[in-house]
C-alpha positions, 0 to 999 in steps of 0.5 A: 525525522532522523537521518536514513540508515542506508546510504545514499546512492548504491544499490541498496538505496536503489533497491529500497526505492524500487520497493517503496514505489512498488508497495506505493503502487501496490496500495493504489490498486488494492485501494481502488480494487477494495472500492469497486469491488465492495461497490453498493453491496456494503450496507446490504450483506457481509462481504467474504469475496474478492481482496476481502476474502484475505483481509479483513478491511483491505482498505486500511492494508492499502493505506499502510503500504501507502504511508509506508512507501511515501515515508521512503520517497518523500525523504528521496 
């Protein structure tokens, strides 16, 4: 939508790209690890364990660092 602040190029370009594939990676797997771990116990009781012991719906966290990072590396 607007121009990037940081200059192309550099070691600041580079050090926010290594960040956005981090999160990007980051997301992936707290994603996948939040489904398997939730498996057929979602309907049956309130899960307090695992990554849900430190968020709230580590889903949705997952999905933000996702979008964050592929706001980053779409305009790369």
């Amino acid at each position: 939508v607007s121009r990037s602040w940081i200059p192309p190029g550099g070691w600041p370009a580079l050090g926010v790209d290594v960040l956005a594939w981090i999160l990007l990676l980051a997301g992936i797997y707290l994603r996948l690890a939040s489904i398997v771990f939730v498996g057929g116990r979602k309907g049956k009781s309130l899960v307090t364990t695992g990554p849900y012991s430190s968020c709230r719906n580590p889903l949705y966290l997952a999905s933000l660092a996702i979008a964050m990072s592929s706001s980053r590396l779409i305009a790369a």
